[in-house]
MITI-6600 format. One record per residue (C-alpha): x, z, y. Coordinates in nm, 2 decimals. Layout:
! residues N
+--------+--------+--------+
:      u :      w :      v :
+--------+--------+--------+
:      X :      Z :      Y :
...
+--------+--------+--------+
! end
This chain:
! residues 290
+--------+--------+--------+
:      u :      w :      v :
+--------+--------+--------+
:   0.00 :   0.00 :   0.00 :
:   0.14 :  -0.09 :   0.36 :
:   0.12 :   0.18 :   0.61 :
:   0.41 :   0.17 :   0.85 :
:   0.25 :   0.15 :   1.20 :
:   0.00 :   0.37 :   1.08 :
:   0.07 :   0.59 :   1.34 :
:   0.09 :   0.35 :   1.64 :
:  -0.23 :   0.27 :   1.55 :
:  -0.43 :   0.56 :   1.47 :
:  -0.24 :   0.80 :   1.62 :
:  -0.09 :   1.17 :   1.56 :
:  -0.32 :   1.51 :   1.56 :
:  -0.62 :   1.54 :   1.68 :
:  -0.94 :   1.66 :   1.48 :
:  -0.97 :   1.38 :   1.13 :
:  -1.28 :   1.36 :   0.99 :
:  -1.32 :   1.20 :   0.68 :
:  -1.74 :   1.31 :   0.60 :
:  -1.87 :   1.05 :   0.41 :
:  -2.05 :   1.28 :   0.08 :
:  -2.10 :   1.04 :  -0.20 :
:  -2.32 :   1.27 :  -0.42 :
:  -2.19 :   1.53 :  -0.71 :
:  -2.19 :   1.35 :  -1.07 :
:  -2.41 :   1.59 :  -1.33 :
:  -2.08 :   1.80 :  -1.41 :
:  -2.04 :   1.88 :  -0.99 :
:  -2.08 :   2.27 :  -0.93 :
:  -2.40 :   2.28 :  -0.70 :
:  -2.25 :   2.55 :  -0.53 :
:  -1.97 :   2.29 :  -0.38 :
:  -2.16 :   1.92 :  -0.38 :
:  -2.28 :   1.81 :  -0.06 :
:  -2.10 :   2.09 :   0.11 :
:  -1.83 :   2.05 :   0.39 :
:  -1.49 :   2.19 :   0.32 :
:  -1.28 :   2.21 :   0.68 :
:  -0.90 :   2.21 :   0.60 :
:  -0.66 :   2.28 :   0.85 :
:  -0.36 :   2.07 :   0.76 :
:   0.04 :   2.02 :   0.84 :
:   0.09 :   1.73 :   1.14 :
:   0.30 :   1.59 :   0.85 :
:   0.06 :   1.59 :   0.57 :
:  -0.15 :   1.38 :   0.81 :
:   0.12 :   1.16 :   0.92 :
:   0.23 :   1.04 :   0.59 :
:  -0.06 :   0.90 :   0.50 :
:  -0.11 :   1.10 :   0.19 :
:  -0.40 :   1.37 :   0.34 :
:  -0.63 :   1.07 :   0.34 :
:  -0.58 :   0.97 :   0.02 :
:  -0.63 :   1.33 :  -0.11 :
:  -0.94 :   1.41 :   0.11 :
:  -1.10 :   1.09 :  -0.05 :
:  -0.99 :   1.18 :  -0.45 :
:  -1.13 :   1.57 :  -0.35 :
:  -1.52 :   1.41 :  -0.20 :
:  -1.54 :   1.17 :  -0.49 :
:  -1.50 :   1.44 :  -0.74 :
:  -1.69 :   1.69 :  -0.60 :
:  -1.97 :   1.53 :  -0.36 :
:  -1.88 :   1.69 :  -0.10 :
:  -1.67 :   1.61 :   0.25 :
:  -1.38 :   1.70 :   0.37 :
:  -1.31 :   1.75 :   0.77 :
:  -0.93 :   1.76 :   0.83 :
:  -0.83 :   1.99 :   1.18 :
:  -0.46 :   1.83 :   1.20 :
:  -0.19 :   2.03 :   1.31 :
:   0.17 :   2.20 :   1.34 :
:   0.13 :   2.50 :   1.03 :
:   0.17 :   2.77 :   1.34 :
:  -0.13 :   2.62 :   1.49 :
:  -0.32 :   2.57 :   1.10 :
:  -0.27 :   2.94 :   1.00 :
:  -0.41 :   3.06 :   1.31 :
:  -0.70 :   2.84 :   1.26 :
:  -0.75 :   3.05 :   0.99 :
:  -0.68 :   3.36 :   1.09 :
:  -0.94 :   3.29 :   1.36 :
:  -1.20 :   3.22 :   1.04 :
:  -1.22 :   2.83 :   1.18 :
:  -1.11 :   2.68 :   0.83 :
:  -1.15 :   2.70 :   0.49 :
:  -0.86 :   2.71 :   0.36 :
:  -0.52 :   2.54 :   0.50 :
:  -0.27 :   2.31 :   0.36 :
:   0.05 :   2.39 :   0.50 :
:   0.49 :   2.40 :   0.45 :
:   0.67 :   2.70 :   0.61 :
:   0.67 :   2.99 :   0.38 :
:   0.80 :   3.23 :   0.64 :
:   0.48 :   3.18 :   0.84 :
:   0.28 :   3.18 :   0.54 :
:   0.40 :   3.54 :   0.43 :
:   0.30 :   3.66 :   0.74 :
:  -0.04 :   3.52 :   0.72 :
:  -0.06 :   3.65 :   0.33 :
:   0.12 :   4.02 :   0.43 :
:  -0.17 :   4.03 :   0.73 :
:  -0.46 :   3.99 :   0.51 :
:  -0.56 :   3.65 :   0.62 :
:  -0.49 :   3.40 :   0.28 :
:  -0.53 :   3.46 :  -0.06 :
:  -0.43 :   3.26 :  -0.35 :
:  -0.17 :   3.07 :  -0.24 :
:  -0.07 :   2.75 :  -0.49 :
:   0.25 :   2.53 :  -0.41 :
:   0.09 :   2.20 :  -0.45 :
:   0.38 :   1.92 :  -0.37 :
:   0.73 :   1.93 :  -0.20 :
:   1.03 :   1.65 :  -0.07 :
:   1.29 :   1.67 :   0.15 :
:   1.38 :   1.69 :   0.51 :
:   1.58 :   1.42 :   0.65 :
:   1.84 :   1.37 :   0.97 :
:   1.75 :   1.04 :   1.13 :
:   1.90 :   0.89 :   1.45 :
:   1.95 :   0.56 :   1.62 :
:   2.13 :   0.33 :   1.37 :
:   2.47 :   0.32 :   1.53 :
:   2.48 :   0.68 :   1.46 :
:   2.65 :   0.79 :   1.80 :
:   2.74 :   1.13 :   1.64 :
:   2.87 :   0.99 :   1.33 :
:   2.65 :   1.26 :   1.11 :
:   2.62 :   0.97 :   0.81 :
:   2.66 :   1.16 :   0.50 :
:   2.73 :   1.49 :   0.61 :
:   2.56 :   1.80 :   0.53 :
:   2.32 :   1.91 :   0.75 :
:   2.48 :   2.21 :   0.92 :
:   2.82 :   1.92 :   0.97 :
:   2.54 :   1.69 :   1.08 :
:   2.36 :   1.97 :   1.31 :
:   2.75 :   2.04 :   1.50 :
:   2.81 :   1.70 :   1.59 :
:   2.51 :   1.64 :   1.73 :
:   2.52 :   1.97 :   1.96 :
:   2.61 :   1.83 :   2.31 :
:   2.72 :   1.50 :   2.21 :
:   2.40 :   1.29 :   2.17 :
:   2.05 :   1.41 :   2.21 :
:   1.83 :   1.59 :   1.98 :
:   1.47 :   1.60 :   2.00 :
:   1.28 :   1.88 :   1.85 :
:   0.92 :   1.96 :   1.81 :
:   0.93 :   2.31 :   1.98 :
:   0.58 :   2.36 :   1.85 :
:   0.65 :   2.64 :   1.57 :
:   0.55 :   2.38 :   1.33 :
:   0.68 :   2.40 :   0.94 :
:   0.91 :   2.12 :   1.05 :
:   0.99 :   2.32 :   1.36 :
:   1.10 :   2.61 :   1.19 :
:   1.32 :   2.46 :   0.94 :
:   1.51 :   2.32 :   1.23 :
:   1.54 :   2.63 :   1.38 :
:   1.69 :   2.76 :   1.05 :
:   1.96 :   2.52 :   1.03 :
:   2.07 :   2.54 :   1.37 :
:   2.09 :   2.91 :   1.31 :
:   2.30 :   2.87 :   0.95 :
:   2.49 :   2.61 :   1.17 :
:   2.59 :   2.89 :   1.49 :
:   2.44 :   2.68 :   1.69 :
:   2.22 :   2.80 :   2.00 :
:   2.05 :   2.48 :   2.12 :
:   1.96 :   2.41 :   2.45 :
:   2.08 :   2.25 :   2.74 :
:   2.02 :   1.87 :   2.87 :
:   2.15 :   1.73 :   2.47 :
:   1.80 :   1.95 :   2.35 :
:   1.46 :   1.84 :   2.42 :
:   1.15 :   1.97 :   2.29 :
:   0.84 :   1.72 :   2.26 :
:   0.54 :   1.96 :   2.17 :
:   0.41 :   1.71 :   1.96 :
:   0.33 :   1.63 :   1.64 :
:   0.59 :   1.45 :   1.38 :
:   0.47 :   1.07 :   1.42 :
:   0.46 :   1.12 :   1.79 :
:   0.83 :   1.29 :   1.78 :
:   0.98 :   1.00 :   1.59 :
:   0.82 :   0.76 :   1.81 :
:   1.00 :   0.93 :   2.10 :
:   1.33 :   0.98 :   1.93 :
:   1.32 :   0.64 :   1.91 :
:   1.25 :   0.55 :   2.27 :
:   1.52 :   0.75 :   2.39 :
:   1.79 :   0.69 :   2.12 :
:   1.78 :   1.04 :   2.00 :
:   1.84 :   1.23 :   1.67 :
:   1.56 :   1.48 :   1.54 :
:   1.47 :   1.62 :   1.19 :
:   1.17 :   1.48 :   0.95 :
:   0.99 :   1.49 :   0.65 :
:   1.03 :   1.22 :   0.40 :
:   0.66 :   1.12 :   0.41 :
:   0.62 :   1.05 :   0.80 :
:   0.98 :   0.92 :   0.83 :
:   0.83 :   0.61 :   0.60 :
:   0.50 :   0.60 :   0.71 :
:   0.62 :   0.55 :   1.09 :
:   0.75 :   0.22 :   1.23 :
:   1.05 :   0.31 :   1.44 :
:   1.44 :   0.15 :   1.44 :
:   1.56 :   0.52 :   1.32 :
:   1.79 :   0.53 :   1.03 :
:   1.81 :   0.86 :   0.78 :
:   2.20 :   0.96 :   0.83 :
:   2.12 :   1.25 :   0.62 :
:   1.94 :   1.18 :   0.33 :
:   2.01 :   1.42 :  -0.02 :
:   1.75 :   1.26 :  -0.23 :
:   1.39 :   1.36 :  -0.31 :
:   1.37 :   1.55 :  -0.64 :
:   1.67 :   1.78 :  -0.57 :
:   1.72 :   1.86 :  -0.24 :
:   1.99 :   2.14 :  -0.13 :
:   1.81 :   2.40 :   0.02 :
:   1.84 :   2.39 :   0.37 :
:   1.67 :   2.04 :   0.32 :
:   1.43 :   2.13 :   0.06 :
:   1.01 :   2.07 :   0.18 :
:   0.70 :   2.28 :  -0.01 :
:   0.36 :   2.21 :   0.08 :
:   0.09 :   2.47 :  -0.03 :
:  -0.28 :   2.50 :   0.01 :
:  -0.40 :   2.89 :   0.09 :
:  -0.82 :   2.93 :   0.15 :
:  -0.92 :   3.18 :   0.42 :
:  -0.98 :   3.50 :   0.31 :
:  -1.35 :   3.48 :   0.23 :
:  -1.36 :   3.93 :   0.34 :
:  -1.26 :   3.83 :   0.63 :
:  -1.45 :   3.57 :   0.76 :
:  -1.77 :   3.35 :   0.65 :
:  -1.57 :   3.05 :   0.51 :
:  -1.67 :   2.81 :   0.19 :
:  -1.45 :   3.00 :  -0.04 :
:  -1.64 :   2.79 :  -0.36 :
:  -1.56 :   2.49 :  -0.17 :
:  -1.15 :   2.61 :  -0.09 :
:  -1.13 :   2.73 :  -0.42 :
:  -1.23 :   2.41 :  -0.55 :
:  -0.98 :   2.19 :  -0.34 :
:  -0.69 :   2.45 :  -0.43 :
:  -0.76 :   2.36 :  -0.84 :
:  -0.85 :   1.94 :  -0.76 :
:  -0.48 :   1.91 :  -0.55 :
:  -0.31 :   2.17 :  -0.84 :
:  -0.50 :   1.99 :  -1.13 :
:  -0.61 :   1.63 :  -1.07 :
:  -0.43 :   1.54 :  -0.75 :
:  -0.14 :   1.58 :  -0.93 :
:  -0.13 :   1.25 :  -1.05 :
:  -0.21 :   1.12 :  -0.71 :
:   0.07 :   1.28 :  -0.53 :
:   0.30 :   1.09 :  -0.79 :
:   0.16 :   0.78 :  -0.76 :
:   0.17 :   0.76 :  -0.40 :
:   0.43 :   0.55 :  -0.24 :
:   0.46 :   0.46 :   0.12 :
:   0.60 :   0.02 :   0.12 :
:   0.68 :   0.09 :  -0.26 :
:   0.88 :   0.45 :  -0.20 :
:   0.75 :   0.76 :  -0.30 :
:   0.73 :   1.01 :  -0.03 :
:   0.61 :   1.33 :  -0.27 :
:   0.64 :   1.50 :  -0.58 :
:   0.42 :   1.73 :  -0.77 :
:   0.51 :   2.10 :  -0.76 :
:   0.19 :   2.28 :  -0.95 :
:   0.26 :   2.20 :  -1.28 :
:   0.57 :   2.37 :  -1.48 :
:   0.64 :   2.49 :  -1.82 :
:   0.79 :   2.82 :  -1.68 :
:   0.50 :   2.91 :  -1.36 :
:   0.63 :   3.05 :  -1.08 :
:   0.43 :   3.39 :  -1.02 :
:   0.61 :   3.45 :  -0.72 :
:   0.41 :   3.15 :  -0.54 :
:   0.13 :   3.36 :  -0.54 :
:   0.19 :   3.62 :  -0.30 :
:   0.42 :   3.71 :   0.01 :
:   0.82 :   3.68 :  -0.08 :
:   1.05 :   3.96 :  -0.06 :
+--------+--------+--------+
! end
């Protein structure tokens, strides 16, 4: 499926609704058909193309709609926290523990996962082709500018993480911060010939002259580039949510969607991989992380 200029198009955050019930089969739960299940979802999620895709597999199993609130996972979980969603779908687990430890999520399920990537203007100005990312993060600091999303975002905060592992305190004219979402951030890294850090999905997805300097690979990343997505529903004792209907969407993207998040490619490149499904679970997904 083509979907580079996806973004130009359609453009980045917003509100997506994708209603459109097509009716529960004789096996649909009546307690979830025909409802409305409002997900607050990662910027990148969205701009990769693949939330559409999930949102449509999730109504035509289960008759009912899904209306996507897009957003950086700062802004999702306090969509939640404010009782405005069902359940979110998000991909900074430092921010998610604090929304678990608070009382605000429960069952949390890593659903998929790939990799962060370093991508700059193609002449690489730096020269941060092939290093690691803390090398890559040092020779960027005050020699070419770096745009970053300053907008407490899951992407956000990994950034902030490696510039930290790095020594690095950035700021000055070489760091800018957009305050928008991925798409949008890409699309001005490459008007102004700038370096900036991005998931794998929305790096393909987006038509820009960017090239990925750093770039470790999508079913092992090291760490510091290493990108989980989970779902969490609203804690239904806390506010007046669809908890049948969350529930429902947290077993359809850790039982059927599976498949889907494997098969999805982005021109003929796969831009996720499955995380819900191991031979050796993973209990500690479940609940806040020491």
């Amino acid at each position: 499926m083509d979907r580079r200029g996806y973004l130009r198009a359609l453009g980045a955050g917003g509100a997506l609704s994708l209603a459109g019930c097509l009716g529960g089969s004789d096996g649909t739960d009546p307690g979830v058909a025909d409802g409305t299940l409002t997900v607050a979802a990662a910027t990148t999620v969205h701009d990769s193309g693949l939330l559409s895709d999930l949102s449509a597999g999730f109504e035509d199993a289960f008759g009912a709609s899904v209306r996507a609130v897009v957003r950086g996972t700062g802004a999702a979980l306090r969509t939640a926290s404010d009782g405005d969603c069902d359940a979110v779908v998000v991909h900074a687990r430092p921010l998610e523990d604090e929304f678990l430890r608070a009382g605000h999520g429960v069952n949390r399920r890593a659903v998929m996962g790939n990799d962060f990537l370093v991508v700059g203007p193609s002449d690489d100005p730096a020269g941060v082709a092939d290093r690691g990312p803390l090398e890559a993060f040092r020779e960027i600091e005050g020699d070419a500018t770096f745009l970053s999303r300053g907008d407490r975002s899951g992407t956000h905060v990994r950034e902030r993480r490696i510039w930290e592992a790095a020594g690095v305190e950035p700021g000055g004219d070489w760091y800018r911060e957009t305050g928008q979402g991925m798409g949008a951030t890409l699309v001005a890294a490459d008007e102004t010939g700038a370096y900036t850090l991005v998931d794998r999905g929305t790096f393909l997805n987006t038509e820009t002259g960017l090239a990925a300097h750093v770039a470790r690979g999508l079913d092992d990343p090291p760490d510091l580039l290493r990108n989980e997505y989970a779902v969490i529903p609203t804690n239904p004792a806390r506010h007046d949510v669809a908890y049948a209907l969350a529930m429902a969407f947290v077993g359809y993207l850790t039982g059927p969607a599976q498949k889907r998040i494997a098969a999805f490619r982005v021109d003929g490149e796969p831009a996720f991989r499955p995380l819900a499904r191991s031979e050796q679970p993973e209990f500690e997904q479940y609940a806040p992380s020491e």
